[in-house]
Structures are given as C-alpha cells and as structure tokens.
Backbone as CSV, one residue per row, in Angstrom:
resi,resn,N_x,N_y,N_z,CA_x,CA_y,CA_z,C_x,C_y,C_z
1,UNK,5.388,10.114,-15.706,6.520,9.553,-14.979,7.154,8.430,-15.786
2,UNK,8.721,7.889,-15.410,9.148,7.179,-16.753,9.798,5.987,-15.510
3,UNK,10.270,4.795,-15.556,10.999,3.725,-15.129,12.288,4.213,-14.655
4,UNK,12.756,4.264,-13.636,14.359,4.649,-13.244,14.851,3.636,-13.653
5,UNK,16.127,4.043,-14.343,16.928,2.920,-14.777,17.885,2.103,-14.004
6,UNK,18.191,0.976,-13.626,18.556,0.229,-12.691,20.337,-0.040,-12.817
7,UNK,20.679,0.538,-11.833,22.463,0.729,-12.096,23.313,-0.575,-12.388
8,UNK,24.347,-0.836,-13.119,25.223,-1.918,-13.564,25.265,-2.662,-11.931
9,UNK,24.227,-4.011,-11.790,24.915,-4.889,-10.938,24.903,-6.198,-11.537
10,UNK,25.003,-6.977,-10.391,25.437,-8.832,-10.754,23.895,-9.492,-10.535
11,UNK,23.033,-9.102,-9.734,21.764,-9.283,-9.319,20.780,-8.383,-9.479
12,UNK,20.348,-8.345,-10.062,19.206,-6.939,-10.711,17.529,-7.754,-10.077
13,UNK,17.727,-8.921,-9.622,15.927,-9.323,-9.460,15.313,-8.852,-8.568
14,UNK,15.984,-8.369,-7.587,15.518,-7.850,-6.559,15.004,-6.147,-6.423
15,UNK,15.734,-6.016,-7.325,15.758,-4.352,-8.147,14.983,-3.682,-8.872
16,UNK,14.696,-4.979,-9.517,13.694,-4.956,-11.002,12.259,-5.053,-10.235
17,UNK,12.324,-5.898,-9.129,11.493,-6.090,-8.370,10.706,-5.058,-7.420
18,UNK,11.609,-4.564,-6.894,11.081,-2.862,-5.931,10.569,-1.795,-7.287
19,UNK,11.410,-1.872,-8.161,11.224,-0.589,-9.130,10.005,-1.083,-9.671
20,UNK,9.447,-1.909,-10.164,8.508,-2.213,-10.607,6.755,-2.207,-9.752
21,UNK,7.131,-2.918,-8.344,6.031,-2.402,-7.326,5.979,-1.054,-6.883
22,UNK,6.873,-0.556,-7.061,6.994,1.011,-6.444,6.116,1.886,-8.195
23,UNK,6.159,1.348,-8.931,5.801,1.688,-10.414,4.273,1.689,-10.155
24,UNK,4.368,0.186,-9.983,2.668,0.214,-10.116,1.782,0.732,-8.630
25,UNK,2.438,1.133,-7.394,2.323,1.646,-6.159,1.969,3.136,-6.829
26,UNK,2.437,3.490,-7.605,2.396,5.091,-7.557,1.894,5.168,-8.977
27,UNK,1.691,4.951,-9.528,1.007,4.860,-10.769,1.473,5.132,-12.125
28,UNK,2.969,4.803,-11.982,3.576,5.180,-13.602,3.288,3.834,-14.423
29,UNK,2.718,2.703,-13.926,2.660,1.984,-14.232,0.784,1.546,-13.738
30,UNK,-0.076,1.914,-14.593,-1.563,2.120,-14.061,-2.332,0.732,-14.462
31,UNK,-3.292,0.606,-13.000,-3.909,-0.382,-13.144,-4.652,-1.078,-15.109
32,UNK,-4.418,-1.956,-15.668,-5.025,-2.757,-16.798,-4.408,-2.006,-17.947
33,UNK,-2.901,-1.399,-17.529,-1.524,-1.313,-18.208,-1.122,-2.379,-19.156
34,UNK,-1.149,-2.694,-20.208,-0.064,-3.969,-20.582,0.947,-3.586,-20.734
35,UNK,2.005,-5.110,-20.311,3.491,-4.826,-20.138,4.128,-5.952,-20.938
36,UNK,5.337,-5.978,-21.215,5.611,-7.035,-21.802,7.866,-7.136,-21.107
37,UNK,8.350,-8.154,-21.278,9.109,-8.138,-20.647,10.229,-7.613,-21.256
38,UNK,10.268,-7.855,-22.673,10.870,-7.178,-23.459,10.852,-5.580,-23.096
39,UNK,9.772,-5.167,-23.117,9.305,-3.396,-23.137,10.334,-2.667,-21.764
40,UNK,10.369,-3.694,-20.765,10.600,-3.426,-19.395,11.909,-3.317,-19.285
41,UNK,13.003,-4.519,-20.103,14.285,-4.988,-19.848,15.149,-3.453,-20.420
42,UNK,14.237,-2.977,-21.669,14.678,-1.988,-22.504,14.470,-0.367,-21.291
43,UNK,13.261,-0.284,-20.975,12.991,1.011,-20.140,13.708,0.469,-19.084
44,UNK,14.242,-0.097,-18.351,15.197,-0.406,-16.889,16.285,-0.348,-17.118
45,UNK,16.864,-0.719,-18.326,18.393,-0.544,-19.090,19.074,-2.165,-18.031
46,UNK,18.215,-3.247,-18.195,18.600,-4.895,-17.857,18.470,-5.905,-18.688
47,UNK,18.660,-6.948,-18.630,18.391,-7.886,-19.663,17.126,-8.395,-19.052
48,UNK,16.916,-9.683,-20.202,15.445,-9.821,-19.700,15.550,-11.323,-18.635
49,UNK,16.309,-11.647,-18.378,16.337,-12.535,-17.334,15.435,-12.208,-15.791
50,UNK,16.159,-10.818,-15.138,15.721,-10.594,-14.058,14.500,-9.808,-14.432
51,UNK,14.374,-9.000,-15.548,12.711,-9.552,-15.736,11.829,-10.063,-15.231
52,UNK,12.096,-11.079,-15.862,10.998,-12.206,-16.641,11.156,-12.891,-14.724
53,UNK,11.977,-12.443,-14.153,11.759,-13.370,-12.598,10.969,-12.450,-11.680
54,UNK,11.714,-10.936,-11.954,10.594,-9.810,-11.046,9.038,-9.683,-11.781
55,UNK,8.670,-10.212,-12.567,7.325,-10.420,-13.130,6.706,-11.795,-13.013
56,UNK,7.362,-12.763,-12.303,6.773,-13.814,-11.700,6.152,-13.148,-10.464
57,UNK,7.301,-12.391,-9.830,7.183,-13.154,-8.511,5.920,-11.391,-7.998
58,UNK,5.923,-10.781,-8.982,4.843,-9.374,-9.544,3.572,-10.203,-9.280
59,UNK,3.238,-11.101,-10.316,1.899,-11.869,-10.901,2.012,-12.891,-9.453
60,UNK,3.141,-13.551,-8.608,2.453,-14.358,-7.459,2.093,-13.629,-6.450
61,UNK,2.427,-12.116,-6.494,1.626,-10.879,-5.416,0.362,-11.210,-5.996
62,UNK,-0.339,-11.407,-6.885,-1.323,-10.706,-7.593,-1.392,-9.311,-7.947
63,UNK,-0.005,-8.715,-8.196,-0.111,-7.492,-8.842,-0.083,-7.135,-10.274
64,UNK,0.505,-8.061,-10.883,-0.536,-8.937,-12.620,-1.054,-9.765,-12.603
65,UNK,-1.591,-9.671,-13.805,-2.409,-10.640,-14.360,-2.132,-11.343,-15.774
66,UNK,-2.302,-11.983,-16.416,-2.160,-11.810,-17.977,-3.060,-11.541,-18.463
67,UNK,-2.702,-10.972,-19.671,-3.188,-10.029,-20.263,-3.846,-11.189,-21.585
68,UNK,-4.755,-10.441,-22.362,-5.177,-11.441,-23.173,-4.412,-11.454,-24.783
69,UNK,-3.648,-13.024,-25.334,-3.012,-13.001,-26.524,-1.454,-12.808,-25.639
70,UNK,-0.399,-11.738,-25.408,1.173,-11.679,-25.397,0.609,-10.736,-23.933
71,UNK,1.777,-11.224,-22.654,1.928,-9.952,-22.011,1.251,-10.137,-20.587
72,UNK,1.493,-9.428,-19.872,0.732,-9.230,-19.060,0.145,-7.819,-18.509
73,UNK,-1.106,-7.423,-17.462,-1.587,-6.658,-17.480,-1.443,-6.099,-16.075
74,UNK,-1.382,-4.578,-15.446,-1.480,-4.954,-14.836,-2.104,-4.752,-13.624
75,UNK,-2.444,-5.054,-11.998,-3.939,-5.799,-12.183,-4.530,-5.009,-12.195
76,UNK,-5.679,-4.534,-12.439,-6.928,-4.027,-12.013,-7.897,-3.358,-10.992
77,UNK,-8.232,-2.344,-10.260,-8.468,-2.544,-9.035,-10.106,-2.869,-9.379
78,UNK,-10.489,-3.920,-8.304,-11.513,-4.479,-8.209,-12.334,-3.900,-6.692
79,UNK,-13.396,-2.962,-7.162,-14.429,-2.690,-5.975,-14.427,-3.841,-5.192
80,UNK,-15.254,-5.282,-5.412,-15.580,-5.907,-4.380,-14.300,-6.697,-3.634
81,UNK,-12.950,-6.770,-4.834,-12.229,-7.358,-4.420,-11.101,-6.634,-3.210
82,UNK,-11.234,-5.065,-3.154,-11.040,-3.763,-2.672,-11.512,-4.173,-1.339
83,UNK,-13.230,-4.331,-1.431,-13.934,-4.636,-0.003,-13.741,-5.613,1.022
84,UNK,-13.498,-6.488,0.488,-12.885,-7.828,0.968,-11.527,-7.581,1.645
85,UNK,-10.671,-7.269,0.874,-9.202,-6.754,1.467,-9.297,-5.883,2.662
86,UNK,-10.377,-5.076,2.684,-10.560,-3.983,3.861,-11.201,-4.558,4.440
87,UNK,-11.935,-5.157,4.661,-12.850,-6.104,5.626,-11.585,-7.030,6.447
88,UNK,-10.917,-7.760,6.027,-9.588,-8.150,6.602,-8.960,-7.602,7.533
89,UNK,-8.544,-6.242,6.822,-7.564,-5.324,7.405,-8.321,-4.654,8.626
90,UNK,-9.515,-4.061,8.598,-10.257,-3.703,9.481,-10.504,-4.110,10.841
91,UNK,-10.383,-5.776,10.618,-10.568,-6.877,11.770,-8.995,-6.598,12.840
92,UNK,-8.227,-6.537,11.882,-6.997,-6.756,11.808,-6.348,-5.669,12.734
93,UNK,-6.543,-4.622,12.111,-6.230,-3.025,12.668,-6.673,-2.687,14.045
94,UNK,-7.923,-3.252,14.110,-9.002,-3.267,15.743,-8.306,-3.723,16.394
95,UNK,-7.772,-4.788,16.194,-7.632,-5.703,17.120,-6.481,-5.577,17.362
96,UNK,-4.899,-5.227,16.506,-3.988,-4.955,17.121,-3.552,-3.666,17.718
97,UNK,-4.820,-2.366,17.363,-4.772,-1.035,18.412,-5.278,-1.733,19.747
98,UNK,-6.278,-2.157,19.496,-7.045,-2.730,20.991,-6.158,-3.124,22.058
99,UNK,-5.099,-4.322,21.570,-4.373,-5.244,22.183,-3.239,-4.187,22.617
100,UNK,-2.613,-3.148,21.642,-1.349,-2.426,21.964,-1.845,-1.412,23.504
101,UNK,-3.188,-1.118,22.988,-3.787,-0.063,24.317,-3.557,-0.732,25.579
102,UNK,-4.079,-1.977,25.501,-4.524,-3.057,26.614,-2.669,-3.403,27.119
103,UNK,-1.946,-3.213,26.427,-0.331,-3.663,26.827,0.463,-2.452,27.645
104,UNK,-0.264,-1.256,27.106,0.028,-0.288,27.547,1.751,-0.142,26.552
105,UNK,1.414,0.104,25.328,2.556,0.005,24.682,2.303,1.733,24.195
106,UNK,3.705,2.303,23.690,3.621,3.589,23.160,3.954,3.638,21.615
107,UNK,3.273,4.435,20.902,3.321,4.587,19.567,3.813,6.024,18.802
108,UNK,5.326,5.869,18.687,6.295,7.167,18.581,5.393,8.093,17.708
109,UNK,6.020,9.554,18.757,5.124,10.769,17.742,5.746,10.825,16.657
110,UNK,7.249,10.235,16.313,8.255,10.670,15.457,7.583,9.917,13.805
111,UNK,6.613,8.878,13.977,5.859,7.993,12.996,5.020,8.871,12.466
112,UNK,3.990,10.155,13.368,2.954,10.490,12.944,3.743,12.544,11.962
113,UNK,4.900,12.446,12.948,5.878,13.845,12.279,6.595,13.660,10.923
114,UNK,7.003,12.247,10.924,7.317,12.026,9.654,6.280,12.126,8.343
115,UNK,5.059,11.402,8.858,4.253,11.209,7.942,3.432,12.727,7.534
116,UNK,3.167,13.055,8.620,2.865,14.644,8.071,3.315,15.162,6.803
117,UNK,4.739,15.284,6.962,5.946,15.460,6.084,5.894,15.329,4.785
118,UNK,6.221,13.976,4.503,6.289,13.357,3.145,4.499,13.854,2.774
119,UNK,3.347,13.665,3.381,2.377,13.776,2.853,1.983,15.211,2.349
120,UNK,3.044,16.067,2.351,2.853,17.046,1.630,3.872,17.105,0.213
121,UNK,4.721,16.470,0.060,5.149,16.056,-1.018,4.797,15.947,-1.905
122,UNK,5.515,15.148,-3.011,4.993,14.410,-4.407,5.120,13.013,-4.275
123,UNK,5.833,12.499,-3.905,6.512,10.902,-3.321,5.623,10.276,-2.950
124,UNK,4.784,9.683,-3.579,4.077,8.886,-3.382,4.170,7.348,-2.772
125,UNK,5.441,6.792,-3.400,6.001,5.473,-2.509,6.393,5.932,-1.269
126,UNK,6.924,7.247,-1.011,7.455,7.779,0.529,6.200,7.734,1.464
127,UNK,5.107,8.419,0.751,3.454,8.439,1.336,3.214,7.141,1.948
128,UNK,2.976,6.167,1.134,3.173,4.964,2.000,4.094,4.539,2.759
129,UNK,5.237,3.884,2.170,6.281,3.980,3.134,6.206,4.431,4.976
130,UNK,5.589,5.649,4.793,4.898,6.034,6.109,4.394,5.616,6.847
131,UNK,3.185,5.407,5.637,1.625,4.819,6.290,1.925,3.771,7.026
132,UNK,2.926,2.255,6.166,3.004,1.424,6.472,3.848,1.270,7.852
133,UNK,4.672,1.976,8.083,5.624,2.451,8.999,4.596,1.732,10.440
134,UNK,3.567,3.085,10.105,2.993,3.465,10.948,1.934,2.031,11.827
135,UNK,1.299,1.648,10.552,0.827,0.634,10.689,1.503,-0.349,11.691
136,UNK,2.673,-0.425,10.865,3.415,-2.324,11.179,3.518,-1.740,12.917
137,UNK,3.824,-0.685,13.366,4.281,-0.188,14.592,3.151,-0.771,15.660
138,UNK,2.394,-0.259,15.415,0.504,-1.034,15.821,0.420,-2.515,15.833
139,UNK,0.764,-2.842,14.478,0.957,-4.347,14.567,1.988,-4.946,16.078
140,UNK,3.199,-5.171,15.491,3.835,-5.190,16.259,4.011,-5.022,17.817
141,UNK,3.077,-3.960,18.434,2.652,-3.673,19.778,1.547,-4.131,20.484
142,UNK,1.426,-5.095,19.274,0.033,-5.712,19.587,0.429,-7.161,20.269
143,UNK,1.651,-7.717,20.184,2.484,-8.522,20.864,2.121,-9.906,20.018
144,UNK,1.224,-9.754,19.229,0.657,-10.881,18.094,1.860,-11.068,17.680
145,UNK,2.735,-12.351,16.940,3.097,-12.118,15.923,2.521,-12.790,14.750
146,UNK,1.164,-13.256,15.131,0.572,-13.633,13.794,-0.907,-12.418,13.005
147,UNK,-0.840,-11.852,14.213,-1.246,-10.140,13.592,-0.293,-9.559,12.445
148,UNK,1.024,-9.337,13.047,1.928,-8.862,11.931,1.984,-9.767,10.668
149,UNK,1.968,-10.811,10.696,2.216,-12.063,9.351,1.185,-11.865,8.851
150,UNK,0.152,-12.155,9.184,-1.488,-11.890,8.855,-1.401,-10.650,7.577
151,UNK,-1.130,-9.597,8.281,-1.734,-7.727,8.282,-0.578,-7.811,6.785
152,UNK,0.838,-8.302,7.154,1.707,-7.909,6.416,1.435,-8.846,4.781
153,UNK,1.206,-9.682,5.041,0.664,-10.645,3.598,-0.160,-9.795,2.862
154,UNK,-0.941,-8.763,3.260,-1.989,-8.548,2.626,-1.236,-6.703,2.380
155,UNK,-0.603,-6.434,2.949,-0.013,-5.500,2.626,0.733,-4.928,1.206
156,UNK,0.807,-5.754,0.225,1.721,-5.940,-0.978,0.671,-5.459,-2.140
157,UNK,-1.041,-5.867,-1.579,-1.923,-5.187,-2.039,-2.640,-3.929,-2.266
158,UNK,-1.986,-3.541,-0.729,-2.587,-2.539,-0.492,-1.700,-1.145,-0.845
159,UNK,-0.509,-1.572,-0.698,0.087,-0.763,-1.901,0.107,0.272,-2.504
160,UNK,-0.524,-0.506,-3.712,-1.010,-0.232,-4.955,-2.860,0.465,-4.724
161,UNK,-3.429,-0.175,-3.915,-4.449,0.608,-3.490,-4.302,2.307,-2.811
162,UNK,-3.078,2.238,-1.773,-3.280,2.988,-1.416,-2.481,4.664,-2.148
163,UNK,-1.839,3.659,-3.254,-1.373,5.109,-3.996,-2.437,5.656,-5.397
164,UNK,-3.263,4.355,-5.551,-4.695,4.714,-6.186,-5.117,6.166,-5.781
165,UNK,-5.322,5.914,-4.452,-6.051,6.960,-3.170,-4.832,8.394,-3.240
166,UNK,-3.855,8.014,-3.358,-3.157,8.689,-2.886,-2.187,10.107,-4.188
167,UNK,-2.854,9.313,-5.332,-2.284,10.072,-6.552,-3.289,11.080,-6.984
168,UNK,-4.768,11.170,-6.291,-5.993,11.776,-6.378,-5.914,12.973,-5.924
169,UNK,-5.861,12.479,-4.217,-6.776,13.646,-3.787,-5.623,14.648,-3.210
170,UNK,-6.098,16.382,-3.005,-5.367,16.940,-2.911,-4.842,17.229,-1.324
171,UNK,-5.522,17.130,-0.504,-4.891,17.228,1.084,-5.178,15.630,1.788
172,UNK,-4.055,15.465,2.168,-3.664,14.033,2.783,-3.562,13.891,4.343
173,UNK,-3.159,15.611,4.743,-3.632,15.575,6.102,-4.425,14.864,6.660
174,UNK,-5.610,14.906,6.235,-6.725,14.006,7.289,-6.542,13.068,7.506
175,UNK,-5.879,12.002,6.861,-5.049,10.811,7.396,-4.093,10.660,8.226
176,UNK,-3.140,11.843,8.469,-2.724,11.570,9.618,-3.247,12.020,10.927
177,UNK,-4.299,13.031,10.313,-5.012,13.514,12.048,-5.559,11.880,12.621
178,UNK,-6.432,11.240,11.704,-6.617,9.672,11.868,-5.386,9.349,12.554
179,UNK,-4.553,9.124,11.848,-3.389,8.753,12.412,-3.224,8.646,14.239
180,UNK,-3.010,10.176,14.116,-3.093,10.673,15.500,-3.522,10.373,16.778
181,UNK,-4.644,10.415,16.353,-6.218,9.853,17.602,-5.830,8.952,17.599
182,UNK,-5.511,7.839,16.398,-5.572,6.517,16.536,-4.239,5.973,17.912
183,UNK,-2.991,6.902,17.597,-1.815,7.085,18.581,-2.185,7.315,19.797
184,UNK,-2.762,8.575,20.156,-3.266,9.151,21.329,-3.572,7.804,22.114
185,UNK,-4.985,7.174,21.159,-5.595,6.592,22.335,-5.022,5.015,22.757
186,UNK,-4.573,4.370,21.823,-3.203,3.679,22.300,-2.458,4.074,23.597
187,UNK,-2.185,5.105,23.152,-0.852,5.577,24.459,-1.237,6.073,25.465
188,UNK,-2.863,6.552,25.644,-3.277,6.982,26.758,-4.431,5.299,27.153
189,UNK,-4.056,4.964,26.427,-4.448,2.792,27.110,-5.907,2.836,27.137
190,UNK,-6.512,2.991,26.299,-8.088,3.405,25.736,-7.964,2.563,24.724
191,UNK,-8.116,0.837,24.968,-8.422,0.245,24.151,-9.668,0.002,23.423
192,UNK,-10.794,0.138,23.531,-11.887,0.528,22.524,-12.099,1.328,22.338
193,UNK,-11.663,2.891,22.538,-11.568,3.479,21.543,-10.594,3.802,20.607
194,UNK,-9.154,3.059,20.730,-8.396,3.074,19.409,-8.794,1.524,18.503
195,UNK,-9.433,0.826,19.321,-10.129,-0.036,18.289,-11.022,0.363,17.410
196,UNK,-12.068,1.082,18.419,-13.078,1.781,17.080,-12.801,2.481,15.860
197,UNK,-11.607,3.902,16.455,-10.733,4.407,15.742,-10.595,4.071,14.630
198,UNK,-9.797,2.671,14.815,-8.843,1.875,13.660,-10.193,1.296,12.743
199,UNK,-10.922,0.858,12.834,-11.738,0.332,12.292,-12.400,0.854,11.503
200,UNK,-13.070,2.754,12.352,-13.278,3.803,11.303,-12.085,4.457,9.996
201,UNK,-11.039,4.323,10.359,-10.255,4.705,9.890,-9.859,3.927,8.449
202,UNK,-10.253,2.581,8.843,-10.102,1.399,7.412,-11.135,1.682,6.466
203,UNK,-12.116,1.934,7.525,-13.509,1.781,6.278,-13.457,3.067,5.717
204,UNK,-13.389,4.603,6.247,-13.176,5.451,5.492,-12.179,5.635,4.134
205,UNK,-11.132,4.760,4.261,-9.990,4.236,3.497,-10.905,3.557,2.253
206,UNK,-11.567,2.712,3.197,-12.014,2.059,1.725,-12.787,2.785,1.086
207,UNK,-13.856,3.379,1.757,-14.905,4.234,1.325,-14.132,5.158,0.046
208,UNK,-13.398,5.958,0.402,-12.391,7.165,-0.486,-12.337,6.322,-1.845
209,UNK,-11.380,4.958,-1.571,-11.184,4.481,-2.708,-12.201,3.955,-3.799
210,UNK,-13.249,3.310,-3.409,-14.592,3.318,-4.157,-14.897,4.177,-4.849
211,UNK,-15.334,5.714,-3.937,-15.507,6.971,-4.481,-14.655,6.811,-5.627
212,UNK,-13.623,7.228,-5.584,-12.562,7.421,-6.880,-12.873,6.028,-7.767
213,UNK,-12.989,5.183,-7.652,-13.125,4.170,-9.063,-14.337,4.282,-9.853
214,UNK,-15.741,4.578,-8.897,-16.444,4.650,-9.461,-16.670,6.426,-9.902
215,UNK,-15.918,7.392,-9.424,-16.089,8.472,-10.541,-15.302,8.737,-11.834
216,UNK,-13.492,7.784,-11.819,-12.984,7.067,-12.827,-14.126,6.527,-13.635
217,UNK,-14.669,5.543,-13.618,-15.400,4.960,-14.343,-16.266,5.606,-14.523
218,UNK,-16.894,6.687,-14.377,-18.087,7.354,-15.263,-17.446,8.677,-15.920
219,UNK,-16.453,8.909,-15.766,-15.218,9.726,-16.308,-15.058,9.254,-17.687
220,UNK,-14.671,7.805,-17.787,-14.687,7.160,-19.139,-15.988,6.796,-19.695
221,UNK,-16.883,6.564,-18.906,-18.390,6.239,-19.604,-18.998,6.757,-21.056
C-alpha cells in the first residue's frame, strides 16, 4: 500500500494528520517503521511544515516514538503495554453496557448492519471506523459523559491495535456476532449480562492480539 497524496490546500495539518493515523491504523505504515519528515512531505506531495506538525501531534498520541540517531519510529506494539490498555477499556466497556441496559437505552441495528458490511471488505480504516461507531454508541448511552472522555482518550491507541488484529485474520464476522449479543442484551435491559458480554468481548480482543505478536515474533525468530 503507498501514502494518498494530499490535494492542493491552504491547511494540510489536519490532513497530513488523518492520512498518516489512518497509515499506521492499517498498516502501510508498520509498527518500528522509520520515518523521517522529509520522506513523508515527498510521498504526500506537501511541504514539510504540516509535517513536521502532524508528527508532533502523531508522537503526543504516542503513535511514535523516536527512533534512534535521525527520525522517528513508529511505535511498536507492546504485549504488556497492549494489556494494560485492555484492562482499561474492559472496566470501561462493562460499565457503560451495564449502565445503557439499566437506562433502558436502544443500540441501532443499523451500527451492527453496517459493520457486517465493511467487515467483509478490504478497508481496514472503514473496519474500525465501525467498530468505533459502535462502541462510542454504548458509551454515550451510558449517560456518563466521563465514560465517553475516559474510553475516547484511549481510543487513538487502539486504532492502530485494532487494525494489527484486523490486517491478519481472515473472517471478522465473529466480532460482530459479539457485537450483537452485546446489542441484544442492552436493548432487552439485561444489564449484567451485556456487562459480562462487554468484558468478554475486550479480553478476547486482547487475547487475538497477543496471539498474533507473539506468532509474528517467532515468525522472525
């Protein structure tokens, strides 16, 4: 896959900015990549101003790092640092299915028809796009709004994790049957069990992604 080139405007940082997370989201741009800003301004067809600003504000996601000597890298996925993030999200996910059940809020089938969809695709930023859809919807019905601020901060990470997961394996279905149940029991106001749901549903998430790093890594061994 190659960098889409970014059309003649007056403000490109914001541009440089999506194209670049959507890069390293889907993997044309692969985890402990080096990049340099020069390399980037040239493959985007921009100068290096909005660059050198969409690679700040890249590295204050923590989605680089620098790299060692010129450059930066970019980041890495880290098992324990992986676990941690899902341990978060997990808490997170429970608790705003729990709360949406308990509100008696509804969670559109049109979230779980879409996602079907794209997940038979190639579109990997669309794949998420979905997911997240789907997510923030949960959030949001959870009447928190420091659930959503919370869930969504940590979202910029997950990303890039979840197109790790998502550039692998070959049927994606089973995530939205997850999906599903997780809807159902929301909308039929079965708050512990779309808490449990959600909770199984994170850790299997994480679980998948482990799997894949550590058979990556004995791939290269």
């Amino acid at each position: 896959m190659s960098l889409i080139k970014i059309p003649n405007r007056t403000d490109y940082v914001d541009s440089v900015y999506q194209n670049l997370r959507d890069a390293i989201s889907d993997g044309t741009l692969s985890p402990g990549e080096r990049i340099t800003q020069e390399d980037l301004a040239e493959r985007l067809n921009v100068s290096r101003s909005p660059v050198l600003q969409a690679l700040r504000l890249l590295k204050k996601d923590g989605l680089l790092e620098d790299a060692p000597g010129r450059g930066l890298l970019v980041t890495r996925l880290d098992p324990e640092r992986i676990s941690h993030l899902y341990q978060i999200r997990g808490a997170l996910d429970g608790l705003a299915a729990k709360l949406a059940a308990q509100r008696g809020q509804k969670i559109s089938s049109y979230l779980i028809e879409h996602g079907r969809q794209v997940s038979v695709g190639q579109n990997v930023n669309a794949m998420i796009e979905a997911d997240m859809a789907f997510h923030r919807a949960i959030y949001e019905a959870s009447g928190n709004p420091l659930i959503v601020d919370s869930a969504l901060l940590h979202w910029v990470h997950f990303r890039q994790i979840m197109g790790a997961v998502l550039q692998k394996i070959s049927s994606r279905q089973g995530i939205w049957d997850e999906h599903a149940a997780i809807a159902d029991a929301i909308n039929n106001k079965n708050s512990e069990l779309a808490a449990q749901l959600s909770e199984k549903h994170t850790d299997a998430a994480r679980m998948a992604l482990i799997q894949h790093l550590q058979l990556a890594h004995l791939s290269v061994a």
